[in-house]
Backbone as CSV, one residue per row, in Angstrom:
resi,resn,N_x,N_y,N_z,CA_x,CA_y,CA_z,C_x,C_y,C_z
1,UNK,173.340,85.023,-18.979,174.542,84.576,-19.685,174.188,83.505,-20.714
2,UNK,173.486,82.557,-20.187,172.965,81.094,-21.339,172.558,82.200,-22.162
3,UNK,171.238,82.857,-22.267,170.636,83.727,-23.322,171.302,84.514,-24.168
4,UNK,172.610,84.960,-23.654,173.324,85.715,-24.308,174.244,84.562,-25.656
5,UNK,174.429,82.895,-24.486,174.921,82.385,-25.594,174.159,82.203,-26.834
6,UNK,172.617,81.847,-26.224,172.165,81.469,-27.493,171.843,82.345,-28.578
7,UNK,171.939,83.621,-28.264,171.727,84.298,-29.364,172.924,84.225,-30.083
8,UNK,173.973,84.344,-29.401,175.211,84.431,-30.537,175.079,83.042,-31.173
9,UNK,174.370,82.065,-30.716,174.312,80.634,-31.441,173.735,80.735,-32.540
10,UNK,172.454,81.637,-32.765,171.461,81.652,-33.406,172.243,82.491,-34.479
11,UNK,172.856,83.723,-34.213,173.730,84.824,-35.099,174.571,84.099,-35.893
12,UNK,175.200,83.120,-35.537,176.568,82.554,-36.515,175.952,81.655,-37.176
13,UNK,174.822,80.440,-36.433,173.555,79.832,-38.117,173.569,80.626,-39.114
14,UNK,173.351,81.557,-38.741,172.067,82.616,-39.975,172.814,83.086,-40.731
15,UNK,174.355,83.467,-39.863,175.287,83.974,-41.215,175.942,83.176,-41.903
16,UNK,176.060,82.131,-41.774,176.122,80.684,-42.492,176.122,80.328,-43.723
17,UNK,174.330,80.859,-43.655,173.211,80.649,-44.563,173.372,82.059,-45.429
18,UNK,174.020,83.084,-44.899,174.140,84.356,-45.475,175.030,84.837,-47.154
19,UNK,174.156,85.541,-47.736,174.549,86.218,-48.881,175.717,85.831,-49.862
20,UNK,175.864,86.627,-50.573,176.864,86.476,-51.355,176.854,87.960,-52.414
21,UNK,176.829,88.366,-51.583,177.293,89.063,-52.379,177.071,89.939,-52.555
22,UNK,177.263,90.349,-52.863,177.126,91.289,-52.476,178.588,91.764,-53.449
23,UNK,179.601,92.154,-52.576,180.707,92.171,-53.285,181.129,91.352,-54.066
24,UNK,180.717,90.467,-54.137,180.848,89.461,-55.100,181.552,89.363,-56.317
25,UNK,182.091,90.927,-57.063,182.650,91.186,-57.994,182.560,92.796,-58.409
26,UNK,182.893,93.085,-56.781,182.889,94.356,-57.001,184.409,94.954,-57.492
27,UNK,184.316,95.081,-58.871,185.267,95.217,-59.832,184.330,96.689,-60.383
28,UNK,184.995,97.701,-60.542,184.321,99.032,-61.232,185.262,99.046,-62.632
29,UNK,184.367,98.190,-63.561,185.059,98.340,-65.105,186.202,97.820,-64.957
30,UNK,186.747,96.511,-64.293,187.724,95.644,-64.400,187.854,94.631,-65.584
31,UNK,188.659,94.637,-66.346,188.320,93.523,-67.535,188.869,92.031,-66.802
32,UNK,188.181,91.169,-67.622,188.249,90.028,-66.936,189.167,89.200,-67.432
33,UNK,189.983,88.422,-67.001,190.900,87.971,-67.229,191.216,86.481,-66.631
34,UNK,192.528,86.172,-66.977,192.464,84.906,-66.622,192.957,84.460,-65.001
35,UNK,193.223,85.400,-64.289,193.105,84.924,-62.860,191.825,85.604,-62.736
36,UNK,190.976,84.752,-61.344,189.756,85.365,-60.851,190.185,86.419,-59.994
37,UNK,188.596,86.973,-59.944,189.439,88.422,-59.286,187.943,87.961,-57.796
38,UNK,189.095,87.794,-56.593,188.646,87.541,-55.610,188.577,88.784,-54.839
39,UNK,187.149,88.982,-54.063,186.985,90.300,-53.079,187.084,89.392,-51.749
40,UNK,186.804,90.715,-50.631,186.669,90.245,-49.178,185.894,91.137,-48.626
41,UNK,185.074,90.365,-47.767,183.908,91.151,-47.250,183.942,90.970,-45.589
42,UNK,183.151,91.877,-44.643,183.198,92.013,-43.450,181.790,91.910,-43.459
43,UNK,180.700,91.104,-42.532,179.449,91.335,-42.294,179.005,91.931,-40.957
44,UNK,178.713,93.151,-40.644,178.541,94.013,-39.155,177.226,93.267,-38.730
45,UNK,176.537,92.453,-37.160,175.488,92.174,-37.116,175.145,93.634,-36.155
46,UNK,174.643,94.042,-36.649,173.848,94.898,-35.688,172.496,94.935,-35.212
47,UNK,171.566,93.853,-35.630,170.657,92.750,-35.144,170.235,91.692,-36.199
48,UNK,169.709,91.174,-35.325,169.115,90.075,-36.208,168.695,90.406,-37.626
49,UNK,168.256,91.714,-37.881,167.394,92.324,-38.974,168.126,93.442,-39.691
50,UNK,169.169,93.721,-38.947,170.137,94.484,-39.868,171.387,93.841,-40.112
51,UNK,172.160,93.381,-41.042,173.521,93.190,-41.030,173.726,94.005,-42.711
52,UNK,174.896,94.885,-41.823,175.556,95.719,-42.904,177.322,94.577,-43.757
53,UNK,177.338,94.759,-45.264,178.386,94.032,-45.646,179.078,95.183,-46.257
54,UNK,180.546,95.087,-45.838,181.654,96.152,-46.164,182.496,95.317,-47.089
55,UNK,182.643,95.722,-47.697,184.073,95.252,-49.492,185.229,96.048,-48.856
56,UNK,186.268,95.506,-49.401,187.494,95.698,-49.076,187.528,97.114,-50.318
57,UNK,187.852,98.151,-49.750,188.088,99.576,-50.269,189.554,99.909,-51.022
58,UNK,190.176,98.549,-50.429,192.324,98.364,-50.912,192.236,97.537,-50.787
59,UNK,193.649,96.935,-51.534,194.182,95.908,-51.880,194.403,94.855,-50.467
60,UNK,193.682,93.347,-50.402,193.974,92.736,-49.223,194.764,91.117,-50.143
61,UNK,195.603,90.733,-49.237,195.343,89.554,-49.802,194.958,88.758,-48.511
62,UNK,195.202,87.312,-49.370,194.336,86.178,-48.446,194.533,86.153,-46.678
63,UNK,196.397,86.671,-46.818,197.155,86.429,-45.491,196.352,87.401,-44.452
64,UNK,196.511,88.774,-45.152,196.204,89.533,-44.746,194.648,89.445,-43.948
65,UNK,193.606,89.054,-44.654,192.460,89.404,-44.306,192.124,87.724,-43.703
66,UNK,192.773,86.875,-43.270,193.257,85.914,-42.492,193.499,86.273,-41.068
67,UNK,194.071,87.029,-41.090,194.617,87.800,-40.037,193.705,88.581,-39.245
68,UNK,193.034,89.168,-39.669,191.762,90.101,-39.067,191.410,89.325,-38.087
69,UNK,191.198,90.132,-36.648,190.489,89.146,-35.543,189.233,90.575,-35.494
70,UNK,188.293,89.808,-35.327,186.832,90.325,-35.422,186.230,89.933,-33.899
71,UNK,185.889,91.024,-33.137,184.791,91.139,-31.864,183.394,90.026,-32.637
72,UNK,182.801,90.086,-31.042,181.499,88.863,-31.456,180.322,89.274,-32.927
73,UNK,180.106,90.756,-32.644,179.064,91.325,-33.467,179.573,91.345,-35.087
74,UNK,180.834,90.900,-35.475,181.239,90.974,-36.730,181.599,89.403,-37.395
75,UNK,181.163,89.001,-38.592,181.778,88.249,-39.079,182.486,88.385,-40.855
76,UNK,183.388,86.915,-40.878,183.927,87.280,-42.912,182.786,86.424,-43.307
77,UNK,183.007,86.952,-44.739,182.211,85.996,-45.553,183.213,85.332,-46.491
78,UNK,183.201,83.900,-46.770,184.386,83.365,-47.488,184.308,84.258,-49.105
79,UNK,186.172,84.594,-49.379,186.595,85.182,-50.681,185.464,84.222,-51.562
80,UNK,184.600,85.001,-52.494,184.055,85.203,-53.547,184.661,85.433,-55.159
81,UNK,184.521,84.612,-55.735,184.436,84.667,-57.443,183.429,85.480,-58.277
82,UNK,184.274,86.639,-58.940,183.131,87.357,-59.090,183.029,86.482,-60.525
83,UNK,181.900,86.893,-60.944,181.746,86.134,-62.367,181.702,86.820,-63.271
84,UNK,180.635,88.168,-63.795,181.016,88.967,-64.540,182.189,89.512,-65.289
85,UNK,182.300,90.407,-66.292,183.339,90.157,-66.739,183.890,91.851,-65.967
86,UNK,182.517,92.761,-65.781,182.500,94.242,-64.981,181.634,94.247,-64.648
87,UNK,181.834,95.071,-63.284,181.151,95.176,-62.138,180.947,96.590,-61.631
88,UNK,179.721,97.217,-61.203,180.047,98.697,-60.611,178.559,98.764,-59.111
89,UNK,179.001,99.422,-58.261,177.753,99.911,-57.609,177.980,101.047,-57.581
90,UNK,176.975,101.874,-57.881,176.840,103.302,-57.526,176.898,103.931,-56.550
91,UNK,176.190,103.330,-55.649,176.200,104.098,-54.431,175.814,103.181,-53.231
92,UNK,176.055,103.431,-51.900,176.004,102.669,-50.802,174.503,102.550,-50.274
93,UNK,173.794,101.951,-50.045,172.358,101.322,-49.450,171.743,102.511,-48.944
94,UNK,172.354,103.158,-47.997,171.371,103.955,-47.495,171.816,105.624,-48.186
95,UNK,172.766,105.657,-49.525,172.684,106.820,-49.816,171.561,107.534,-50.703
96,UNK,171.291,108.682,-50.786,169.802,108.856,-51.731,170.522,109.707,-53.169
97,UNK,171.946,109.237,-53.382,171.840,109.455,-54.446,173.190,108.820,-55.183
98,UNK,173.784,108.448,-56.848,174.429,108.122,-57.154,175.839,108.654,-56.980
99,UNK,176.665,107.844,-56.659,178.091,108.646,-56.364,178.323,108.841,-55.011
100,UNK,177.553,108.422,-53.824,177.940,108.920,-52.861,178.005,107.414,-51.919
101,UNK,179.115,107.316,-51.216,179.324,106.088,-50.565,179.755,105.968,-48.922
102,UNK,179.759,105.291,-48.189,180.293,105.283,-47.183,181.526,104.213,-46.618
103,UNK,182.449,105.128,-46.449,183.829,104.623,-46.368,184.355,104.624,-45.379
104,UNK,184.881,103.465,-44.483,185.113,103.448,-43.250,186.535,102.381,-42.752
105,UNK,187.545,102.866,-41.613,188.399,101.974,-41.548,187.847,101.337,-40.323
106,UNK,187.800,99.913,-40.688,187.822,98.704,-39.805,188.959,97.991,-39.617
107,UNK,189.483,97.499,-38.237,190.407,96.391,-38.193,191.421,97.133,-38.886
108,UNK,192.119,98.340,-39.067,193.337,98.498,-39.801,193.326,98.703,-41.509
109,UNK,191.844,98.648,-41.829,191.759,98.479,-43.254,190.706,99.470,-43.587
110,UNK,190.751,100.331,-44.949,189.515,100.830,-45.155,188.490,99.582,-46.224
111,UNK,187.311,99.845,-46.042,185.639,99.357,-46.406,184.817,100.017,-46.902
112,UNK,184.137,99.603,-47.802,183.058,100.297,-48.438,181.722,99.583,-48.183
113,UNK,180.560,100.379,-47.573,179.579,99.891,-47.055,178.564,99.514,-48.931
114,UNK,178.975,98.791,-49.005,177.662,98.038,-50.725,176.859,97.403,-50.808
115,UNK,176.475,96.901,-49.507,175.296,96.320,-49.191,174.240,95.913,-48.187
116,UNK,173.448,95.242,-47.943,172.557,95.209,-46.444,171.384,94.501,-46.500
117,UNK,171.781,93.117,-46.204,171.107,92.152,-45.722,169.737,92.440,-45.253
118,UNK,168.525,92.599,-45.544,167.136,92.767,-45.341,166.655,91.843,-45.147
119,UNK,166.548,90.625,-45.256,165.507,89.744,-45.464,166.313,87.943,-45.755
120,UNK,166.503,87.249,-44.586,166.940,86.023,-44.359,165.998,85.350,-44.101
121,UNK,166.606,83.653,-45.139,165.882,82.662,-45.505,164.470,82.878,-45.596
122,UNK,164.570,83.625,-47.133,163.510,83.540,-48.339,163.134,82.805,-48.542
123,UNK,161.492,82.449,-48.200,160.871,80.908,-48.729,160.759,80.817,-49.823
124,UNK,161.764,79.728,-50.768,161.817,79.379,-52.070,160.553,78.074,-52.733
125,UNK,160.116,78.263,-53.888,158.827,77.410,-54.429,159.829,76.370,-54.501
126,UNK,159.429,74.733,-53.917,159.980,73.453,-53.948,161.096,73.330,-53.667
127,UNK,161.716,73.775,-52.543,162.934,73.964,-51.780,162.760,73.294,-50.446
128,UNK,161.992,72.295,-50.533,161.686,71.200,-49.280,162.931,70.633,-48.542
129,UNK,163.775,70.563,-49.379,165.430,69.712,-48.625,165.985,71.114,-48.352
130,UNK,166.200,72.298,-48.681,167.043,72.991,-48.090,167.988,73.466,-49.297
131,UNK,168.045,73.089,-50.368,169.164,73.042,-51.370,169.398,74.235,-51.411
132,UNK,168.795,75.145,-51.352,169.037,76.164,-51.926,168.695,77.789,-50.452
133,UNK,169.901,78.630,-50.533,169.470,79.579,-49.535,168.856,81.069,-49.857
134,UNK,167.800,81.635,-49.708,167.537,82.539,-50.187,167.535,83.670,-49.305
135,UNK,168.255,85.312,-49.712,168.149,85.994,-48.991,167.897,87.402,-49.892
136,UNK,167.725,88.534,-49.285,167.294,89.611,-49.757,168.386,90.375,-50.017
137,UNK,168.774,91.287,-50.282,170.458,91.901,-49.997,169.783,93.447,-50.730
138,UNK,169.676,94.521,-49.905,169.447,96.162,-50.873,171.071,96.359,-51.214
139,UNK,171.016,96.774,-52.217,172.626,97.290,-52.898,171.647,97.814,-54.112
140,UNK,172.639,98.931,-54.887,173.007,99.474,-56.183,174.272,98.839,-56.711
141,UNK,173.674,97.685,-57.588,173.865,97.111,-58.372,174.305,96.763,-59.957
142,UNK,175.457,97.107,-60.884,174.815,96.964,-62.153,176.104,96.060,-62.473
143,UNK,176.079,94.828,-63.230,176.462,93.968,-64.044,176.939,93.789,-65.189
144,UNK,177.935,93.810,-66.017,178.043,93.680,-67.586,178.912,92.212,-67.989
145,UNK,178.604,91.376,-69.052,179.035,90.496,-69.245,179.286,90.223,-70.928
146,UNK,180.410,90.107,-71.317,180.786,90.665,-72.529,180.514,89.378,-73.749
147,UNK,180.066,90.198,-75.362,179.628,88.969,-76.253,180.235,87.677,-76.123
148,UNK,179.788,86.655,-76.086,180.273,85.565,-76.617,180.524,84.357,-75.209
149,UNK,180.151,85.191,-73.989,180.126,84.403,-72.409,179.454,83.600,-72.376
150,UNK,179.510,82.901,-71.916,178.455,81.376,-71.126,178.410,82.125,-70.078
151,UNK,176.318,82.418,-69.390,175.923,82.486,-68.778,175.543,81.011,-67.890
152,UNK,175.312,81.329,-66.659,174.327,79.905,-66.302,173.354,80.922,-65.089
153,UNK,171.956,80.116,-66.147,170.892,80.708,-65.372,170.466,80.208,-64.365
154,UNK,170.033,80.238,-63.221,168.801,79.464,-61.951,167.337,79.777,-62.842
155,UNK,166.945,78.824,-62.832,165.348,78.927,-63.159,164.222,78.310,-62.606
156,UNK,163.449,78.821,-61.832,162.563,78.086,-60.115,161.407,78.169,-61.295
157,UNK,160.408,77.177,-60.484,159.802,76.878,-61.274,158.209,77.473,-61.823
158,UNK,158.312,79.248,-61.081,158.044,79.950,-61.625,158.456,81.114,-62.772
159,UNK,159.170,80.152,-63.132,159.798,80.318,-64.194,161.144,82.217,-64.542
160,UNK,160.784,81.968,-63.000,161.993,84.144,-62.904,163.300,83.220,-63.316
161,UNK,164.528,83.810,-63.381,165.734,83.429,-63.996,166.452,84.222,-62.933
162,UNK,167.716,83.643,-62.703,168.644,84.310,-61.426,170.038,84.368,-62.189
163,UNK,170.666,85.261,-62.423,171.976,84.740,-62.919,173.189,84.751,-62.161
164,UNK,174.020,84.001,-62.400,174.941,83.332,-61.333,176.058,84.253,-61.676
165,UNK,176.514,84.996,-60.411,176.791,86.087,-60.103,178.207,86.075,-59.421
166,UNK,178.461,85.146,-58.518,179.729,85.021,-58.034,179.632,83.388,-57.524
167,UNK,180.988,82.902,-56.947,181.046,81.602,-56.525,182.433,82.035,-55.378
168,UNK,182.247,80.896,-54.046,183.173,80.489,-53.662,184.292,80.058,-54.252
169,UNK,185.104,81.032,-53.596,186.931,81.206,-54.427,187.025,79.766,-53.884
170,UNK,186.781,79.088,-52.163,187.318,77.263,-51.938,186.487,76.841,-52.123
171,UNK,185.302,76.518,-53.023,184.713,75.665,-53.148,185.227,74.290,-53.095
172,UNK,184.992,72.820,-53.074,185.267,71.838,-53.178,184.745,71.098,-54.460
173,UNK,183.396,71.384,-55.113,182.962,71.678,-56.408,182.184,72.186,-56.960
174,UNK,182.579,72.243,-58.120,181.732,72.962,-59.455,180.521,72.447,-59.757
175,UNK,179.698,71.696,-59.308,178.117,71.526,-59.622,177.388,71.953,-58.281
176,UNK,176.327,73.045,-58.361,175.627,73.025,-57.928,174.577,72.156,-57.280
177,UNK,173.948,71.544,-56.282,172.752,70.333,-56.574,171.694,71.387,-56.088
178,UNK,170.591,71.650,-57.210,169.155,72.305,-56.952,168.271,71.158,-56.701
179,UNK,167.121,71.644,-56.288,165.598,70.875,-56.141,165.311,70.351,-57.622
180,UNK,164.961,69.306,-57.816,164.402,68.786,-58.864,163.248,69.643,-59.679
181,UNK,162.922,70.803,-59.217,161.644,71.451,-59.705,162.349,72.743,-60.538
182,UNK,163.621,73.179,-59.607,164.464,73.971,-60.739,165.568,73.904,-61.734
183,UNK,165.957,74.524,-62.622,167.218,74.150,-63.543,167.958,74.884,-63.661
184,UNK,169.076,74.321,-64.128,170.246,75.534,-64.719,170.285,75.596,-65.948
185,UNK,170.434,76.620,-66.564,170.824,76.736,-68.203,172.109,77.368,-68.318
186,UNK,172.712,77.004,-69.618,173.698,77.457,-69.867,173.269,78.125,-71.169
187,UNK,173.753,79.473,-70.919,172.928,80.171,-72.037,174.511,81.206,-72.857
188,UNK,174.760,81.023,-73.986,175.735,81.786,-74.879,175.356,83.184,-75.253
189,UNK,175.676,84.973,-74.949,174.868,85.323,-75.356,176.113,86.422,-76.293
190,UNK,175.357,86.285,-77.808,175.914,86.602,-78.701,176.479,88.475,-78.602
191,UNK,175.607,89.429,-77.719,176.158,90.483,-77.871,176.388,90.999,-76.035
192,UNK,176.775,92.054,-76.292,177.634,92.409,-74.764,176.063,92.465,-73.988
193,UNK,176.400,92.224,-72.542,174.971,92.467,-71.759,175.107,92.825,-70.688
194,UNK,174.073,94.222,-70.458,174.214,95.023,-68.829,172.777,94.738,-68.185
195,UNK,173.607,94.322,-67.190,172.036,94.266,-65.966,171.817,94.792,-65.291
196,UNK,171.356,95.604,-64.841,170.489,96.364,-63.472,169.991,95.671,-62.543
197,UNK,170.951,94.679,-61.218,169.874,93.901,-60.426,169.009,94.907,-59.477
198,UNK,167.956,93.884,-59.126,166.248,94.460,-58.656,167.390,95.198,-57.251
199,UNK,166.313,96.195,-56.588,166.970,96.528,-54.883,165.568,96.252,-54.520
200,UNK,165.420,95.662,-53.485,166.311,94.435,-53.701,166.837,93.495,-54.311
201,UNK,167.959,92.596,-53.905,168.124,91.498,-54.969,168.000,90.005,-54.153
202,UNK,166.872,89.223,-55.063,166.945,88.094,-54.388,168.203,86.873,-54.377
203,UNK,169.275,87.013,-53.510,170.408,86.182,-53.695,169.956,84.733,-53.768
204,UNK,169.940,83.976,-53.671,170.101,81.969,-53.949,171.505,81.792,-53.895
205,UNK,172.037,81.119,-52.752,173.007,79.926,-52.763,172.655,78.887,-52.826
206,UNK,173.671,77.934,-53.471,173.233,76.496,-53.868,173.751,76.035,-52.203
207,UNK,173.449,75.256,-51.523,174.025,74.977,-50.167,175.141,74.414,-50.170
208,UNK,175.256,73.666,-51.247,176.786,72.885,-50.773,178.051,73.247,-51.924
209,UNK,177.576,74.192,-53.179,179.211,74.695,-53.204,178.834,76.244,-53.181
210,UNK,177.823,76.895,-52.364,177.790,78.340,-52.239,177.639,79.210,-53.735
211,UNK,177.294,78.901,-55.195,177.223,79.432,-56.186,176.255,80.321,-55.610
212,UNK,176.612,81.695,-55.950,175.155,82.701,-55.485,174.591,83.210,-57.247
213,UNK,173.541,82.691,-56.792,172.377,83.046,-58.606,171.658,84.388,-57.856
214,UNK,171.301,85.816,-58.782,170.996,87.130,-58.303,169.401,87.686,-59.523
215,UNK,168.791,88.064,-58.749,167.920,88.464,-59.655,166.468,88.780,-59.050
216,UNK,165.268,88.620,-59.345,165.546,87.693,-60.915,165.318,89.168,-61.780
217,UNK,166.429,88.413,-62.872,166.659,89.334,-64.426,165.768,88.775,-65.309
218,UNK,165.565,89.782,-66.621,164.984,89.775,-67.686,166.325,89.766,-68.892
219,UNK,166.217,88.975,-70.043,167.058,89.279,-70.733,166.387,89.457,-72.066
C-alpha cells in the first residue's frame, strides 16, 4: 500500500513538470483574434514512460471541464494560450499516415489523441536552478504565424531557438525568468511563417509562469 502511495507521489511531481502542449493551440486554420483561444487537455498515465495527451474534440468551457472528476491514472493540464495565429496536426502519434486520428469519449466528452509524452525532464545546457522544464512530446505538428507578429524566441546557449508556442491561460505573470546563459528575443517577422515542429518536439517551460518555447526551429 505505502509503495503504491509513492508511486502515485512520484506520478503527480512529474506531471507538474509536464508539457505543454501539445494542444496548445490546436486551432485547424483558426484566425486569430482578439480573445485567446483557450484548449483543454486530459493527460492518460499509463506508465511512467508513456503518458498519452487528449485535446478537447468539442466545445468545453472552463465550468465544464472543471467539473470532470478523473480516476488516479488520469490528470488536466492547466487551459493553455495558444499563440500562433493557426494551428493544425495532421495526424495522431501513433498513426502511419496523414489524416487519420484517434477519437475517443472520455468522462462524457469526446478527445483527440495529438500527442505523447516520450521523454521527461530533458537535461537542459546551464539549467542548474531548475528554471526551465524540458520534455519530449511526439505529435504532428505544423504552426503558421502571420506577417507583421512579434515572435519571442528561447535561445540556450547552444545557440537552437525554441519558439514560444503557447502560455498559461492563469498565469500570474508575463515574464518568463530563464538561466542567465539563455535569452529571449523578440523577433518582428515581416512575411507570413509556417513551421514544421521536429517529432519529436523539444517542449521548455519557463517554471514559474509555464510559457512553453517548442522546437528547436530554423527560420
Amino acid at each position: 500500500m505505502r509503495k503504491n502511495i509513492l508511486i502515485l507521489s512520484v506520478i503527480t511531481v512529474l506531471l507538474l513538470m509536464i508539457i505543454g502542449c501539445t494542444k496548445d493551440d490546436i486551432t485547424n486554420d483558426i484566425d486569430n483574434t482578439e480573445t485567446k483561444r483557450v484548449g483543454f487537455e486530459l493527460l492518460e498515465i499509463v506508465s511512467l514512460t508513456e503518458i498519452l495527451v487528449w485535446i478537447n474534440d468539442e466545445q468545453l468551457s472552463q465550468e465544464e471541464f472543471d467539473s470532470i472528476k478523473l480516476p488516479t491514472n488520469w490528470r488536466k493540464n492547466e487551459p493553455r494560450e495558444g499563440e500562433p495565429d493557426s494551428a493544425t496536426f495532421s495526424r495522431s502519434p501513433d498513426a502511419t499516415q496523414d489524416g487519420v486520428f484517434t477519437k475517443e469519449v472520455h468522462f462524457g466528452y469526446q478527445w483527440l489523441f495529438n500527442a505523447q509524452v516520450v521523454q521527461q525532464n530533458v537535461p537542459l545546457p546551464g539549467n542548474v536552478n531548475g528554471l526551465l522544464i524540458g520534455n519530449y512530446i511526439a505529435k504532428y505538428h505544423q504552426v503558421q504565424f502571420k506577417a507583421g507578429r512579434t515572435l519571442y524566441i528561447l535561445i540556450s546557449p547552444e545557440s537552437e531557438e525554441f519558439v514560444r508556442i503557447s502560455r498559461d491561460a492563469n498565469r500570474t505573470t508575463d515574464t518568463p525568468i530563464i538561466p542567465d546563459t539563455w535569452q529571449i528575443e523578440e523577433r518582428i517577422i515581416s512575411e507570413d511563417l509556417t513551421l514544421d515542429l521536429p517529432n519529436p518536439t523539444l517542449n521548455i517551460r519557463a517554471q514559474n509562469n509555464q510559457d512553453s518555447f517548442q522546437g528547436p526551429v530554423s527560420f
